[in-house]
N, C-alpha and C positions, 0 to 999 in steps of 0.2 A: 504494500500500500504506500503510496506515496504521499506527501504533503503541501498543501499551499502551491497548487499546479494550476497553469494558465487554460485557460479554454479555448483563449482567443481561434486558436488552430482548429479547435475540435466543432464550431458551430459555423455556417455557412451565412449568417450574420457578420461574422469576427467581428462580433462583439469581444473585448477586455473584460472577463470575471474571473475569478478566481476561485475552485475549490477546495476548500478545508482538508478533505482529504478523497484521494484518486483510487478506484482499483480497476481495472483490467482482466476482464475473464475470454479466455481464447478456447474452453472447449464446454463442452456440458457437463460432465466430470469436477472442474475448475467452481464452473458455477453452483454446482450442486450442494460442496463441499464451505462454500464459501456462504450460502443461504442456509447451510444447515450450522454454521458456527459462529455468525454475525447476529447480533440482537437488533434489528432495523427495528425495531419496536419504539428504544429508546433514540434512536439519531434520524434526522431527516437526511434524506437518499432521493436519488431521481437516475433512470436508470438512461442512459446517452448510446443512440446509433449512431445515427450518420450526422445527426447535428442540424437535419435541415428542416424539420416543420417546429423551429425552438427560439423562442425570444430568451433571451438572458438579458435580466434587469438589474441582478444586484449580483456580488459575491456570494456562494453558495455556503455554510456554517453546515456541513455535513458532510457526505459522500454521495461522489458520484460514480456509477458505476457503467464503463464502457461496456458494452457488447460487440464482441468480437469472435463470434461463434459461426463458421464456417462449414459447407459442406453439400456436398449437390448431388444426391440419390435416387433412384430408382427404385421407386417402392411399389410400382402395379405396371405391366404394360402389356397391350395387347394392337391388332391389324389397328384401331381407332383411338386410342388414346393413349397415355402413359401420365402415370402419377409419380411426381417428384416431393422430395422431403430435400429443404432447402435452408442453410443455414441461419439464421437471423442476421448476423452480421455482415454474411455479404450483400453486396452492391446491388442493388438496383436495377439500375441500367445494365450492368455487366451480366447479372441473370437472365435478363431480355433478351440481349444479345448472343448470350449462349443459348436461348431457345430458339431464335430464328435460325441459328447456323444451321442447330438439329433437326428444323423443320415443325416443330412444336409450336401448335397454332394456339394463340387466348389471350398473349401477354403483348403483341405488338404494339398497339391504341396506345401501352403505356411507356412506351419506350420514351428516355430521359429526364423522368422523373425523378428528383433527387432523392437522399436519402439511402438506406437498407433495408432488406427483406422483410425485417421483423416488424418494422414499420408501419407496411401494409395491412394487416389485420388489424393493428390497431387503429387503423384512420380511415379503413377502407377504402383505400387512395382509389384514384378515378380520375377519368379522361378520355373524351371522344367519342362515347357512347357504353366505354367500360367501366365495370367497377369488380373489384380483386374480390368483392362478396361470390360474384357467379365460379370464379375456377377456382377458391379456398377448398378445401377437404376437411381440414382440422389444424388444431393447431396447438404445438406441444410448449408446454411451458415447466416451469420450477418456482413452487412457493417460497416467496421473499420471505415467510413467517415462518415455515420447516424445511424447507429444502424437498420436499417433496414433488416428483415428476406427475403435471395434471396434464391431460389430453381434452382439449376442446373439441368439437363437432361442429361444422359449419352453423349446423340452428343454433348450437350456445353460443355462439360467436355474439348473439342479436344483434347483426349488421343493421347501419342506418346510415343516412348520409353524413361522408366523412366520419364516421363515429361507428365505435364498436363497446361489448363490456368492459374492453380494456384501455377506454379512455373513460368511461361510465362510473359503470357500480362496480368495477374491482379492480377499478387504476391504483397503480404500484401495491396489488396485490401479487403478481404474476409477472414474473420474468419471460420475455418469450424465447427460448430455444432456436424453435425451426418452426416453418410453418410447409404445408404438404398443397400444395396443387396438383387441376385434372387439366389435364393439357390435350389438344386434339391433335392429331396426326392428319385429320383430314382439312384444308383450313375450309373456315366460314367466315369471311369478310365481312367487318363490319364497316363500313365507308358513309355511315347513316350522317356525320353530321360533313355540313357542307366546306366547311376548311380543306377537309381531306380529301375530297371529291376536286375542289379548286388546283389544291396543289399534286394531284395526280396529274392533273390535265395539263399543269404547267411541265411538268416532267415528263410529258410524251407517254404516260401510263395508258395504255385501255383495257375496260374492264376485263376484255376476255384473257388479258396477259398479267393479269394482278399476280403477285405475290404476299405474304408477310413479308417481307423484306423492304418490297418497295412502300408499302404500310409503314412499315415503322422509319422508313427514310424521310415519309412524308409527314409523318407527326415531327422528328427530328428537324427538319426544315422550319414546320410552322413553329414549334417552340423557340429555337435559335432565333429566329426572326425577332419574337415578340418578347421575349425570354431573356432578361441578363445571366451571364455566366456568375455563378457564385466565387468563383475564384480570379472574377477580374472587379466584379461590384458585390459584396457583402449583401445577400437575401436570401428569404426563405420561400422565392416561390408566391404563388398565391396566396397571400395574406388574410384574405375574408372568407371566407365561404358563399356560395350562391345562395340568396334567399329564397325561402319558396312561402307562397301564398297563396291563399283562396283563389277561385276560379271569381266569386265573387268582386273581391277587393283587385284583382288583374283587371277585370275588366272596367271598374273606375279607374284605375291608372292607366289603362289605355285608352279613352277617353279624352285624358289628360294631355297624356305623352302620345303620339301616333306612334313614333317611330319605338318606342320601349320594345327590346328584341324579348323572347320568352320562349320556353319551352313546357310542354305540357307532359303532365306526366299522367300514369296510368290510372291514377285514383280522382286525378281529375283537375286536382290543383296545378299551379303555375310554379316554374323554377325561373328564377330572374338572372340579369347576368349582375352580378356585383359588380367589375368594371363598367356595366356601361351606366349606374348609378354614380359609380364614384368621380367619372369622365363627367357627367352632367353639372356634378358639384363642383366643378374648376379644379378639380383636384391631380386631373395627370398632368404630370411634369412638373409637377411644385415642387422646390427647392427651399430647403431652410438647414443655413450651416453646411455641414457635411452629411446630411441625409434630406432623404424627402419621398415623393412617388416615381417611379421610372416614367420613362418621356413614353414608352412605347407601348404597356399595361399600366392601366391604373387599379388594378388586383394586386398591384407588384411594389412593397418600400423596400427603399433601398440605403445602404449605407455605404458611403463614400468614403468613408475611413476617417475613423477616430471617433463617430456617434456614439453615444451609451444607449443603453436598451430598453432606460426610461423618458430619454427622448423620442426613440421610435415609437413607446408605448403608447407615448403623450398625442404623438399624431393623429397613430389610429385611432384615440378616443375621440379626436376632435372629426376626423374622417367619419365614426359612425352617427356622430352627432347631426353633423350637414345635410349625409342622406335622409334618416328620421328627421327631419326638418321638413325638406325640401319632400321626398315622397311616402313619408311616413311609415317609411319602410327601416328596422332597425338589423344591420348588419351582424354576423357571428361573426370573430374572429379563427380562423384556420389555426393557427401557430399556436404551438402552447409557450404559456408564457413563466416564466422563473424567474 
């Protein structure tokens, strides 16, 4: 265990906090051994992936613990699909990647989304018509409070938008391990929203010559586009969450607003775009100090180095503020914040 260790490196904010005290777990063994002999009872702890859906607002007075749990398995496969068991710690994107090489259809849509594996179940990450709820199987963890190995089931998971029980009702109950996806062999295109459709077209793509690959080439593009790199500008990605509202209370805002873009979902209600609320409020491209909104998302703050985390925090309250003002619509924050 180490002490009084910088984070700046470990959050894709690089935000400056410091915590109290560091530890590092690199296998499931490691972790097991380390929940079964730690009293987390008496200290505050936060358990750190990849650093990238995490606001850091102050110096941490406890432990934090990296997840650095590796590993890429084959645990069912047959002519139509294959189920992998996948470590929490690794990558993200590099997971994507290794399934498009294999031919392993489900995970494209999400290709370059920040962050690690373990990540995904808990925030039920999403994009472009996916959400990690549809190819999850289960998901294995180890009790912070005995060390003990629990195995989740897709329905305990109670996936919701961006949210799962383990941002819920058993946050920093549960360490996640691995998490197991059902992956297809055969693919089935999802190209449903119109981005991707745009940017196949610009790329000479047609439909009858589709791949996963050029799928995920083409999310790849639209995010680079709109997207700041986290290791050239300090962010966490999509900062809000999209709102969703009544079918009712949409259609007095559209009324209002003509052009208000929206998607409708199954049950009937409306999902909104939180950029183009935030866009409305003057809000992309404002600058204050060395952070603000990016020029090119206004989903997106950014830190230009050297902001604290109570600055960034400060914005976004003032940002959910404007919207609820202006369409009386109140914004969720995405990030978790510390």
């Amino acid at each position: 265990m180490e002490n009084n260790v910088n984070l700046k490196e470990l959050n894709t904010f690089g935000i400056e906090v410091f915590a109290q005290e560091f530890e590092i777990l690199n296998s499931k063994e490691e972790a097991i051994h380390f929940f079964q002999t730690q009293d987390l009872e008496k200290k505050q702890f936060f358990i750190l992936g990849g650093g990238s859906n995490l606001l850091l607002t102050e110096d941490f007075e406890g432990i934090v613990i990296q997840n650095k749990l590796k590993g890429f398995e084959v645990i069912e496969e047959n002519a139509d699909f294959i189920v992998l068991k996948v470590g929490a710690g690794e990558n993200w994107h590099k997971f994507v990647l290794q399934c498009i090489d294999k031919g392993y259809a489900g995970v494209e849509n999400l290709s370059l989304i920040p962050g690690n594996v373990g990540a995904s179940p808990m925030q039920n990450i999403g994009a472009y018509g996916v959400e990690v709820k549809d190819l999850i199987t289960e998901v294995e963890t180890i009790s912070v409070s005995t060390g003990e190995v629990q195995v989740f089931s897709n329905e305990e998971c109670n996936f919701d938008y961006r949210s799962s029980i383990f941002k819920t009702t058993h946050k920093n109950q549960y360490f996640i391990s691995s998490v197991n996806f059902k992956l297809s062999k055969k693919s089935e295109f999802n190209v449903s929203y119109g981005a991707i459709k745009s940017q196949l077209e610009h790329d000479g793509i047609e439909l009858e010559s589709l791949t996963i690959k050029a799928i995920s080439d083409a999310v790849i593009a639209i995010r680079n586009s709109k997207l700041p790199d986290p290791s050239e500008i300090g962010n966490s990605g999509s900062f809000f969450k999209n709102p969703v509202v009544t079918k009712e209370f949409f259609e007095k805002l559209k009324n209002q607003f003509r052009d208000m873009p929206a998607y409708k979902l199954p049950k009937g209600d409306y999902k909104l775009a939180a950029g183009w609320l935030i866009e409305k409020t003057g809000w992309k491209g404002y600058t204050e100090g060395n952070y603000g909104v990016h020029k090119k998302q206004a989903l997106v703050l950014v830190n230009y180095g050297g902001a604290s985390g109570l600055e960034i925090y400060d914005l976004s309250e003032r940002i959910l503020l404007s919207v609820k003002d202006k369409f009386g619509v109140r914004l969720e924050r995405e990030v978790n914040i510390m």
